[in-house]
C-alpha positions in Angstrom: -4.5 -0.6 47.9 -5.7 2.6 49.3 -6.2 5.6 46.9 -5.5 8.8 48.1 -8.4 11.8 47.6 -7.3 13.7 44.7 -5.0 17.0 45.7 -5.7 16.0 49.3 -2.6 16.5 51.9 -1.3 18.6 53.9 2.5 19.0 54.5 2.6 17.7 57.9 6.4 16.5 58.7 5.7 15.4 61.8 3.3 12.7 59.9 5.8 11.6 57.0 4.0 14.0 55.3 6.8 15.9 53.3 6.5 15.4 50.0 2.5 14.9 49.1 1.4 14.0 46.0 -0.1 16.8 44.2 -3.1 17.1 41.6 -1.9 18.9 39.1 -4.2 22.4 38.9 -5.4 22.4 35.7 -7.0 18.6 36.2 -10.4 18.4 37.2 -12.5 16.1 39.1 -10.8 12.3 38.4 -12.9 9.1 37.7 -10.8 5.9 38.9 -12.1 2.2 37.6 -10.5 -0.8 37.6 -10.4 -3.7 34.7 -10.2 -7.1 35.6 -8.1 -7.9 32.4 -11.1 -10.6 31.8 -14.6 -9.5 31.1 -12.9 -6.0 30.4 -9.4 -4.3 30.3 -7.2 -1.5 29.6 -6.1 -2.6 26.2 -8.8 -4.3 24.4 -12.0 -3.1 26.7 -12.2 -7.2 26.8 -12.6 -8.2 23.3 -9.4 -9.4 23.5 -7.1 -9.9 20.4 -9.6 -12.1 18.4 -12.5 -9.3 19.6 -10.7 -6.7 18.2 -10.0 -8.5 14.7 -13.5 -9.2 14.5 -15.4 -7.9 11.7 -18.6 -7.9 14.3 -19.0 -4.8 15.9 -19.2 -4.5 19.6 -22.5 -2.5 19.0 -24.6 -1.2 22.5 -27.3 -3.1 23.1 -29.6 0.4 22.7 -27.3 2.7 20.1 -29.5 5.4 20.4 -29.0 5.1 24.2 -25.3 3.8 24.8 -24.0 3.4 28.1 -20.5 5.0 29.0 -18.9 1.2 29.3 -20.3 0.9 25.6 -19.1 3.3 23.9 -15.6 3.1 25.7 -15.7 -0.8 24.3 -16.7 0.6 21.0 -14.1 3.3 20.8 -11.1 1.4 21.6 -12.0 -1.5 18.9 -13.1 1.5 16.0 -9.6 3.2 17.2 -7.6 0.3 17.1 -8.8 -1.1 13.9 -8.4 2.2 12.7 -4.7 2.3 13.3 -3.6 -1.0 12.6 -4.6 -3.6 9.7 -6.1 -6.3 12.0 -5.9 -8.7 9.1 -3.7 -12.1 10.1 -2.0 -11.8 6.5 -0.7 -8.3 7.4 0.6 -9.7 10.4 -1.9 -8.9 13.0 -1.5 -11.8 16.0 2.6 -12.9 14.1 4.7 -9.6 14.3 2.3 -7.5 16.4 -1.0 -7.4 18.3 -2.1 -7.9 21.7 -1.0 -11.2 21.8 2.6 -10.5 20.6 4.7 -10.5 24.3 6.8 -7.9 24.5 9.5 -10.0 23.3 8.0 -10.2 19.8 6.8 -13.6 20.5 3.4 -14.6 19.4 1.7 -16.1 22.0 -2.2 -18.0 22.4 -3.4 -15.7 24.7 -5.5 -13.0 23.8 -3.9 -10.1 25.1 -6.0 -8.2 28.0 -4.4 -6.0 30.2 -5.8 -5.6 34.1 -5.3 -2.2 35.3 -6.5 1.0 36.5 -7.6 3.9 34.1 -8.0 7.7 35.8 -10.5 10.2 33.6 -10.6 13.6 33.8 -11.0 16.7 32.0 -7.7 19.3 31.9 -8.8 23.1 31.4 -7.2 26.0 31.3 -9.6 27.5 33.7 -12.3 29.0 31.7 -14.6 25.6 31.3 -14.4 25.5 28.0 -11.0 23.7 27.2 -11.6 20.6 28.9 -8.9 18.2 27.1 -10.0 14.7 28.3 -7.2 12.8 29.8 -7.0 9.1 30.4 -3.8 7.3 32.8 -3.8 3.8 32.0 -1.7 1.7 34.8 -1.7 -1.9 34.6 -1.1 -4.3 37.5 2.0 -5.5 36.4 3.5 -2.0 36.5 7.3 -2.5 38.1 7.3 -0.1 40.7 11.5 -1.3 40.7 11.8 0.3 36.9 8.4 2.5 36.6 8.3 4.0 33.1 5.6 5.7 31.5 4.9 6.8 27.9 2.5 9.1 26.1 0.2 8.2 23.5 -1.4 11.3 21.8 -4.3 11.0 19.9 -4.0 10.3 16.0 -5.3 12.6 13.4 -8.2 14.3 15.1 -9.4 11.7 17.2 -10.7 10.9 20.9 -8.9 9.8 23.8 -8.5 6.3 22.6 -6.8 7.7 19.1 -3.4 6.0 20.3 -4.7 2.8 21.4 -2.2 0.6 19.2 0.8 2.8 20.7 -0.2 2.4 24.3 -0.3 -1.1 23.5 3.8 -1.1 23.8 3.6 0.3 27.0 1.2 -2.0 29.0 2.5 -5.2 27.9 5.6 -3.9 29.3 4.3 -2.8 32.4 4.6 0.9 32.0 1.8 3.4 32.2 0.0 5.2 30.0 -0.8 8.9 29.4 -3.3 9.5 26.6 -5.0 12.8 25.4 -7.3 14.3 22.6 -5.5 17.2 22.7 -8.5 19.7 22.6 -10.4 17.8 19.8 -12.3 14.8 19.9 -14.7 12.5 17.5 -18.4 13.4 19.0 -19.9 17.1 17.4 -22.0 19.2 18.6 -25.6 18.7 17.2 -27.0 21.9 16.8 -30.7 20.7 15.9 -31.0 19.2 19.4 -28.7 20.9 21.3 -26.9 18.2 22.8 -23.0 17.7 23.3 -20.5 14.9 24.6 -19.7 14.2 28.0 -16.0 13.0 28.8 -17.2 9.7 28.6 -19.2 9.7 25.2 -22.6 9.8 26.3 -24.5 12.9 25.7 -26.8 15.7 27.5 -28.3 19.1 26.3 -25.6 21.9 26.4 -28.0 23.2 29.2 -27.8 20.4 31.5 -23.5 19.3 30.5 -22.6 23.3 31.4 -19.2 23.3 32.0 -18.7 19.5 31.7 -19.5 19.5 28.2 -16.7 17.9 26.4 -17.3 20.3 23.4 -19.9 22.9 22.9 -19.8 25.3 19.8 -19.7 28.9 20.8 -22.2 31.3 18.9 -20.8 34.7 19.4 -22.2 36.8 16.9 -25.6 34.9 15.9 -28.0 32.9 18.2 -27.8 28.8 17.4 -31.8 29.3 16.6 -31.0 31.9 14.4 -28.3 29.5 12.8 -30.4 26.6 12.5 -33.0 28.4 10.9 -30.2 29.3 8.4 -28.4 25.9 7.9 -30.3 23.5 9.8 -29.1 20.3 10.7 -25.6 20.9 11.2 -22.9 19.5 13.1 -19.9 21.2 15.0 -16.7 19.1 15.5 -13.9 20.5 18.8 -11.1 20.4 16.1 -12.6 22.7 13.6 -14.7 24.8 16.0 -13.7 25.5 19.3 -12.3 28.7 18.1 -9.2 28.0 20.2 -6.8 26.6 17.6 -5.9 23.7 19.5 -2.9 22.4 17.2 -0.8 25.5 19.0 -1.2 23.7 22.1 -0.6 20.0 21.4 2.6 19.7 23.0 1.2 21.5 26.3 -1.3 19.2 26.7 0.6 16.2 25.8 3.4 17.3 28.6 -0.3 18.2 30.8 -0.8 14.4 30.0 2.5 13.1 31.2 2.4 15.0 34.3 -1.4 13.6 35.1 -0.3 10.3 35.1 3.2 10.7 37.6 0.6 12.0 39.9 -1.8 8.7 39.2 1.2 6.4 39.4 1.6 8.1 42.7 -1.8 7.8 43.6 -1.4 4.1 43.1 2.2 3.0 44.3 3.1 6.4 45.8 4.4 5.6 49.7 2.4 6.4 52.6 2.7 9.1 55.1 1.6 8.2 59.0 -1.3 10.1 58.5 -2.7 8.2 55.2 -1.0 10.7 52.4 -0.3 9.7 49.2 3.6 10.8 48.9 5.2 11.7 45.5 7.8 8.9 45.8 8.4 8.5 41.5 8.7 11.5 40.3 9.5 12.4 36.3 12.9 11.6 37.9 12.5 8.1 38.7 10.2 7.5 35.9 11.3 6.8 32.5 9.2 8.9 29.9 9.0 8.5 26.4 6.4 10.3 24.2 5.1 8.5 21.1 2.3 8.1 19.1 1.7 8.4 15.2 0.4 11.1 13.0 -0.7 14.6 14.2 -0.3 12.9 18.0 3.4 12.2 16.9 4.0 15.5 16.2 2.3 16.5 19.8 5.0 14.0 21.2 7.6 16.3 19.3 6.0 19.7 20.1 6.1 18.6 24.2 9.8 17.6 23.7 10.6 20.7 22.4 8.8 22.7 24.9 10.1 20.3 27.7 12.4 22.8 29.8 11.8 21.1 32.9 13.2 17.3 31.6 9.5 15.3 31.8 10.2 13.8 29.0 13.4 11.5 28.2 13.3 10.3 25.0 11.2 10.5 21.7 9.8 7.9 19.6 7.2 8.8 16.5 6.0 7.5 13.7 4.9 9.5 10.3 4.6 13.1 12.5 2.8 16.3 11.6 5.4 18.6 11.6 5.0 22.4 10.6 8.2 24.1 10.2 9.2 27.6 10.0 9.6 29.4 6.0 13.4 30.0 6.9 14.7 26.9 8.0 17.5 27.4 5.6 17.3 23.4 5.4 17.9 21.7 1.7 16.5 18.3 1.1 18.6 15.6 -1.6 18.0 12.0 -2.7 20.1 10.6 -4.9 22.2 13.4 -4.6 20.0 15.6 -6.4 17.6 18.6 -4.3 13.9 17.7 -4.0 11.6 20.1 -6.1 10.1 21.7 -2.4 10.3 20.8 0.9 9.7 22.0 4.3 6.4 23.4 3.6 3.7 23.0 6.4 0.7 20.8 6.5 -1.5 23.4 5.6 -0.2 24.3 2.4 0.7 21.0 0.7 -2.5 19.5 2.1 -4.8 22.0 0.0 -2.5 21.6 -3.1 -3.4 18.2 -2.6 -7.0 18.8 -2.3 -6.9 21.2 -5.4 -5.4 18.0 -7.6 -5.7 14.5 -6.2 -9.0 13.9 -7.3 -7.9 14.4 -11.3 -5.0 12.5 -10.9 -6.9 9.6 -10.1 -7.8 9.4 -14.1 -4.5 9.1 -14.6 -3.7 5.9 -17.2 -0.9 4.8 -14.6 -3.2 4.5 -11.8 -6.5 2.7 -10.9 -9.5 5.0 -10.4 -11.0 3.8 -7.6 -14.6 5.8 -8.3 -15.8 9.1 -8.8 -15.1 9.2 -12.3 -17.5 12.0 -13.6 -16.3 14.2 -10.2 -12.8 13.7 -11.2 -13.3 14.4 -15.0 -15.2 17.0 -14.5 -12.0 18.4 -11.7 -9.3 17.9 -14.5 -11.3 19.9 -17.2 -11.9 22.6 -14.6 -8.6 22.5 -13.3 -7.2 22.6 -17.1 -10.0 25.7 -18.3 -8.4 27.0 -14.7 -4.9 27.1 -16.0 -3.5 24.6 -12.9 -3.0 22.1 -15.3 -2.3 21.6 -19.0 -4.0 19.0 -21.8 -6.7 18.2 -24.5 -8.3 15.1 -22.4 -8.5 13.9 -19.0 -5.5 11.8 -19.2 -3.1 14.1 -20.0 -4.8 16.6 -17.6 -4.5 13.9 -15.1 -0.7 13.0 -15.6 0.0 17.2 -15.6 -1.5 17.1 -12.1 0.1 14.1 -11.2 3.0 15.8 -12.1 2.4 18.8 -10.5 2.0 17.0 -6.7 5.3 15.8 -7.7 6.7 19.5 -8.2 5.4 20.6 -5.1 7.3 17.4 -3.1 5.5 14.3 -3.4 7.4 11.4 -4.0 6.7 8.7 -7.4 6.1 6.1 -4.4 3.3 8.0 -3.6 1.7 7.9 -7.0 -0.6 5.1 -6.5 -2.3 6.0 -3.0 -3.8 9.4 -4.9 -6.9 7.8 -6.1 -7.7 6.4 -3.1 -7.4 9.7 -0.8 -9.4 11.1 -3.7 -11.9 8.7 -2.7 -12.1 9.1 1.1 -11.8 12.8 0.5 -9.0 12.8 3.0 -7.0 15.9 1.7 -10.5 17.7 1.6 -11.6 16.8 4.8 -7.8 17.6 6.8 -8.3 21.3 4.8 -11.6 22.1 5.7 -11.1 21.1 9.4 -7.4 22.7 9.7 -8.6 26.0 8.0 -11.5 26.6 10.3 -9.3 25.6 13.2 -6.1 27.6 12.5 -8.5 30.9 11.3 -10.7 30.3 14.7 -13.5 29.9 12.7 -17.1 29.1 14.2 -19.3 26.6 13.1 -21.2 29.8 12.2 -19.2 31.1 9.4 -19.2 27.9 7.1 -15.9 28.8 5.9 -15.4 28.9 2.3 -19.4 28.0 2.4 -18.3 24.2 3.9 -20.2 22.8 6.8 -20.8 19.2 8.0 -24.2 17.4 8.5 -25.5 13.8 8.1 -26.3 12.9 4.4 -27.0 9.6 3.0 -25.3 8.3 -0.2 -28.8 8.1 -1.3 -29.8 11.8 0.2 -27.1 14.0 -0.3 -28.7 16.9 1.0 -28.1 17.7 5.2 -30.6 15.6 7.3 -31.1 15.1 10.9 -28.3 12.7 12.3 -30.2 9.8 13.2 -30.1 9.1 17.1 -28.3 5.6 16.6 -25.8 7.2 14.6 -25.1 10.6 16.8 -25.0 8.6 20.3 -22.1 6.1 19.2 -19.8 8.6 17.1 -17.8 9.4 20.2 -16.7 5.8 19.3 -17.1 5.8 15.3 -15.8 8.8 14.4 -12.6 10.1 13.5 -13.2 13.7 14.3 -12.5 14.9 10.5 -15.5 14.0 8.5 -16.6 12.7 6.0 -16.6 9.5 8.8 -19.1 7.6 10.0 -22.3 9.2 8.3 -21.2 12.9 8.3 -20.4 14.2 5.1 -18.8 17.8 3.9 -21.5 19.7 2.9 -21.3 22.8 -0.4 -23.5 25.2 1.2 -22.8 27.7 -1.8 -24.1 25.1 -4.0 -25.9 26.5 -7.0 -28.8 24.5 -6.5 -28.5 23.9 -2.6 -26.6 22.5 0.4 -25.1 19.4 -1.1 -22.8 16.2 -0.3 -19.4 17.9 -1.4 -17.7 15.3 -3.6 -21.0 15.4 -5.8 -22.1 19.2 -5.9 -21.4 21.9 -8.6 -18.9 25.3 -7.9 -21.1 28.1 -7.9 -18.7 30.1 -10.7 -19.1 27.3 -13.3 -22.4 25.5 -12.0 -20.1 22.3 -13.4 -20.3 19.3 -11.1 -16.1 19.2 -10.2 -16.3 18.3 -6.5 -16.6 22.1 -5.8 -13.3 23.3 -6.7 -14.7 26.6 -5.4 -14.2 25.8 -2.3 -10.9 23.9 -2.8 -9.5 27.5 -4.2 -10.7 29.4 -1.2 -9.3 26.9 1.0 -6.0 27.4 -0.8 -6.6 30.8 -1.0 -6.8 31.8 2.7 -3.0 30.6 2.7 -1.4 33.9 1.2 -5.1 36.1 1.1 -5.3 39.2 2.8 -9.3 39.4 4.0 -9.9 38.8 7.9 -10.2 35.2 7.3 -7.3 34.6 5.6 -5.2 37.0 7.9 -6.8 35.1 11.0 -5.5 31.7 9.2 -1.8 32.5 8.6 -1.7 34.0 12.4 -3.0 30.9 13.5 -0.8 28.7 11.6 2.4 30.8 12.4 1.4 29.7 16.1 2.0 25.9 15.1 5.4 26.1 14.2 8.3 23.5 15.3 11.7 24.9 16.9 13.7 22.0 15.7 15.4 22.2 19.5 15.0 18.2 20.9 17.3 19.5 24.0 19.6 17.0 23.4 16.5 13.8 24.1 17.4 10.5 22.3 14.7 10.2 19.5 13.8 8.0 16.8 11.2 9.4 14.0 10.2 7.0 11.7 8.7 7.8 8.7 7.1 6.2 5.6 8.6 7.1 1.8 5.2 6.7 -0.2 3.2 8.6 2.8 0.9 10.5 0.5 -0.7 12.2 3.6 2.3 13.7 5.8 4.9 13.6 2.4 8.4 13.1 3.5 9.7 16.3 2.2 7.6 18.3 4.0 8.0 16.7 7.6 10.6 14.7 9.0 13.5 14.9 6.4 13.9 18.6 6.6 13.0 18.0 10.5 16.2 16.2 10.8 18.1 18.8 9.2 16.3 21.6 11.4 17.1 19.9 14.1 20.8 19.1 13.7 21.2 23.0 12.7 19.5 24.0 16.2 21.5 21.1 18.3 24.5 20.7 16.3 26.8 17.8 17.9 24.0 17.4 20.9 21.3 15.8 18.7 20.3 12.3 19.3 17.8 12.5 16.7 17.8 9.2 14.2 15.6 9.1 11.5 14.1 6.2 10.2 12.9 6.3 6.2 11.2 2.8 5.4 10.7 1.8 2.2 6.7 0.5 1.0 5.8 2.2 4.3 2.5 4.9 4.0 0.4 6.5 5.9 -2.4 4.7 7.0 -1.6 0.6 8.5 -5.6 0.2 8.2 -6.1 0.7 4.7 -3.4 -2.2 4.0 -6.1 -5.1 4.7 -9.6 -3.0 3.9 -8.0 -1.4 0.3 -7.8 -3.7 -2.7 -4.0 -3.5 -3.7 -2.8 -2.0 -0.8 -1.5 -5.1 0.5 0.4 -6.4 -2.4 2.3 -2.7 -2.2 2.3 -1.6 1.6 4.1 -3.1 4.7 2.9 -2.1 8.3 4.5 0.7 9.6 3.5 -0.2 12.9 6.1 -2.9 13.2 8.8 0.7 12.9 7.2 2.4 15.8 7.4 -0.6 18.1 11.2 -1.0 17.1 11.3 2.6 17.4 10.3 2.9 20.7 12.4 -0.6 22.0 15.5 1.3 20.9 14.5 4.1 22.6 13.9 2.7 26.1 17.2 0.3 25.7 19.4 3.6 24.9 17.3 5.0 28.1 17.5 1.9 30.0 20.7 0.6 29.0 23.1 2.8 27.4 22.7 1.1 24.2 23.3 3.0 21.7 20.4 4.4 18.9 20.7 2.9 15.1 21.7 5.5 13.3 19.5 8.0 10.2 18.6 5.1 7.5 16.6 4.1 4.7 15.1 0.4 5.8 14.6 -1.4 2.8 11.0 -3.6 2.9 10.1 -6.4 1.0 6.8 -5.8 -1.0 4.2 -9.0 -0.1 3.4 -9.4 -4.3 1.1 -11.4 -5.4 -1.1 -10.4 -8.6 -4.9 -10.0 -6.7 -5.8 -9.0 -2.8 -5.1 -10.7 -0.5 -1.4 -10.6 -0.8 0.6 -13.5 0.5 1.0 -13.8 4.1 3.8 -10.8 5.2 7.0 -12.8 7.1 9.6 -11.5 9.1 12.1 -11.0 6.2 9.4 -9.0 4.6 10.5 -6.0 7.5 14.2 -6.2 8.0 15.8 -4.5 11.2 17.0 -1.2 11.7 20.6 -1.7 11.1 23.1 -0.4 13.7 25.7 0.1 11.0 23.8 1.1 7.7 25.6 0.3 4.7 26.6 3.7 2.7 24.1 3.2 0.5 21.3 3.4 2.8 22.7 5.7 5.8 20.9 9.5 5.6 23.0 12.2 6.6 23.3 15.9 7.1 26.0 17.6 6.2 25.4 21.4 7.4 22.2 22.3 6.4 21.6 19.5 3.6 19.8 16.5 4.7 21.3 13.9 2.0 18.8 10.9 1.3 19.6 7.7 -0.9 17.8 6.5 -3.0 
């Protein structure tokens, strides 16, 4: 089928030509391919569902020289994997997967999708946004139903961050419209001076200019002079770009939606006389849903709040990011009895988190997972700190376990501490958020962190090797510690060292720096530029609570120890209900064993015996979104699902069944339905 030249026509009548199909300004120059669905595809970049599962990595033949269509094979299987447990015990290839029809039926095939995929930057005209965006269309797309979903990128990942939600869409036949959403897994390298291109591979800043996917601005210092400072270090888009890209995550995710009706058009869009590519499906032929999990679910909530213009028809998330105003006036119960704090945004419960987690891991309830002199070391400073109480690490442990539950963590949380502790999650989501939201540059190593490549045998900043710097567009997760980049304490007493492992300069003890952990929770309610910088730039990320009256469905995890539920989509539902009253279609979904991360259920010892796949809730979500869309039927209403732990005494668990993940029920039994009444959002137990 003819493709029409991007933004071409003219608006000719006498040619048909009345209603042309449109490039939206802010998208750039657009790269069309097509995938066979056999040696390669939109879904699986032709691993298929077994290449996907596969422990064997889909490595370039060169990694230090990747090609484009490598590194796009290797960044859809690291995203995927990432996203979803890809073990066949957990359910991978039964109850979801490539494979899985879009009936829920498990089929023999493996899953690839043949389509077209449109690439381009969006920018707001100053050549140094550049937001990649990617259109997936497969060939079965029903021109006769067209629909069309967004898939945001997870936490602060690349293009492909959504993979497992766009998954829905194409076996369905619908389209769909991913973004980074101005951040992005490949840094920066500041000893050689090169950056990412759009498609992963990587030139000097020099050469790149303006098509540079990400280049760190140096305002006040020269890079040389920098690297003579702090050599070898790396600049990631999220915490870097000086542009606070969170504020705009809904824009671009809305940017995103409206890319893609013009590619639909591009591909099924009638004809003119005169060859012109008409805008036949518009947003009001076309059903829309935004989705996606994580910070890219709350993108898909931020663009349906700032949808005016009715792009977007319905709302289906899992486990969102969700940053609410101090004065919601919303109270949160379960049981019937208010939570100790809720409503609090991610900022400030995430470096509480990164201030305690690591000493409640030597808690006697728990199972330390590592680190034990780091986190001994924490408690006692913690404890000579005053942030917690006790003569020995267990009780200083159980006081900060205790004190994560004060500030609105739930028990069913308790046992994933240890483990973040481990990965350094909270650590690594503060670091990156405070230099984003504060506009920090890679130059001001704020609170003296900074990232670099360090071994687990050197520990001190080293050049990135060239194998592991060309493919991190593909392994990285855009928040390090990932993938060979570490957090480095610059202000460590006896130099730049691996984090997790280096002393606080006040105490020279060896306590996982928590320096660095207090200025990051400092800048919160500080009043230095810094500080003042960060609490203007998080005041920008706020959520209105006003849905405009969209059927959505958020589902949400109870033991998510990441995004707690306290501070995200419980009071969320009572925000909402206060801004919408009677016109919210807003259903929340609380599932019982669910947490935050699907991948960690089949790679984590004990995680699988505990933790059921949330991603089985955000496909059900998003069916009962497109049938109330579709079909009038009607949404289940606000409930706690109650899962079925798989057991078993050692890893692996027994193989998960269907009865292990009951439906969402469209008449919840009292004891399970969550309400709001006013402005208190009333939880069972």
């Amino acid at each position: 089928m003819l493709l029409a030249a991007c933004g071409s026509g003219d608006n000719n009548t006498s040619s048909g030509n009345t209603n042309p199909n449109i490039k939206p300004a802010n998208i750039g120059t657009v790269t069309v391919k097509s995938y066979d669905g056999s040696t390669d595809d939109l879904l699986t970049a032709g691993l298929g569902k077994d290449g996907l599962a596969s422990a064997t990595q889909p490595l370039p033949l060169d990694p230090a020289a990747p090609t484009a269509a490598e590194l796009r094979r290797y960044a859809i299987y690291t995203n995927y994997r990432a996203l979803v447990d890809t073990t066949a015990g957990g359910g991978y290839g039964s109850l979801y997967g490539p494979n899985v029809d879009a009936q829920g039926n498990a089929t023999t095939g493996q899953g690839k999708v043949a389509g077209r995929e449109y690439v381009a930057f969006s920018d707001d005209g100053s050549g140094l946004q550049n937001v990649t965006m990617v259109v997936q269309i497969p060939d079965s797309f029903n021109v006769a139903k067209p629909c069309l979903i967004t898939a945001t990128s997870s936490g602060s990942r690349g293009v492909y961050g959504a993979i497992s939600t766009g998954e829905w869409a194409l076996k369905r036949g619908c389209a769909v419209a991913y973004t980074d959403k101005g951040t992005g897994a490949a840094p920066h390298d500041l000893d050689t001076d090169t950056v990412p291109l759009i498609d992963g591979t990587r030139a000097s800043r020099a050469t790149a200019g303006a098509t540079a996917q990400f280049a760190a601005p140096f305002p006040n210092t020269s890079l040389a002079a920098f690297n003579a400072l702090a050599p070898h270090r790396l600049a990631f888009k999220h915490a870097h770009s000086q542009r606070n890209p969170e504020k705009d995550w809904g824009t671009f995710t809305l940017q995103a939606a409206d890319f893609a009706i013009w590619a639909i058009n591009d591909r099924f869009g009638s004809v003119a006389t005169d060859g012109t590519r008409q805008r036949s499906l518009g947003p009001d032929k076309v059903v829309v849903i935004a989705s996606s999990v994580s910070n890219g679910g709350g993108a898909a909530i931020a663009a349906a709040e700032q949808d005016t213009q009715g792009l977007i028809d319905g709302v289906a998330v899992g486990e969102p990011n969700l940053n609410l105003p101090d004065n919601t006036g919303v109270t949160v119960t379960r049981g019937g009895v208010p939570v100790s704090k809720s409503g609090r945004p991610l900022y400030d419960y995430t470096t509480t988190a990164n201030l305690l987690q690591l000493c409640t891991s030597q808690a006697t309830a728990l199972v330390n997972v590592g680190l034990a002199q780091p986190a001994l070391n924490r408690c006692q400073s913690l404890a000579n700190g005053g942030l917690v109480t006790g003569p020995d690490a267990a009780s200083q442990a159980a006081s900060a376990l205790q004190a994560l539950h004060a500030f609105g963590w739930e028990p069913e949380s308790d046992a994933l501490h240890p483990s973040l502790a481990l990965f350094e999650v909270a650590n690594a989501v503060s670091v990156t958020f405070a230099n984003a939201l504060a506009r920090a540059g890679v130059a001001d190593r704020l609170c003296g962190l900074s990232f670099a490549a360090a071994g687990t045998a050197v520990l001190t900043p080293a050049a990135i090797a060239p194998a592991t710097l060309n493919v991190l567009y593909a392994t990285g997760n855009g928040v390090p510690p990932a993938a060979g980049v570490q957090l480095i304490n610059d202000n460590n007493p006896g130099g730049p060292l691996r984090d997790i492992y280096s002393q606080s300069p006040s105490s020279n003890v060896a306590d996982a720096n928590l320096d660095g952990a207090r200025c990051l929770r400092g800048l919160l309610t500080g009043t230095g530029a810094q500080a003042q910088a960060l609490q203007a730039g998080l005041a920008q990320t706020l959520r209105s609570g006003n849905l405009h009256g969209k059927p959505t469905i958020i589902v949400h995890g109870r033991s998510d120890a990441l995004l707690p539920v306290n501070h995200t989509s419980r009071p969320y539902l009572g925000y909402n209900r206060l801004q919408e009253g009677n016109a919210s279609k807003l259903s929340y979904i609380e599932v019982t064993n669910g947490q935050h991360f699907d991948s960690f259920i089949g790679a984590v010892a004990g995680y699988d015996n505990r933790f059921i796949p949330l991603h089985v809730y955000l496909n059900r979500a998003l069916d009962a979104v497109y049938d109330n869309l579709t079909t009038g039927r009607a949404l289940p209403p606000s409930q706690v699902v109650r899962t079925v732990a798989r057991g078993g005494t050692t890893s692996p668990a027994p193989t998960i069944l269907p009865t292990n993940l009951p439906p969402f029920a469209a008449t919840p039994a009292d004891v399970d339905r969550i309400t709001v009444n006013g402005s208190t959002v009333q939880v069972p137990n």
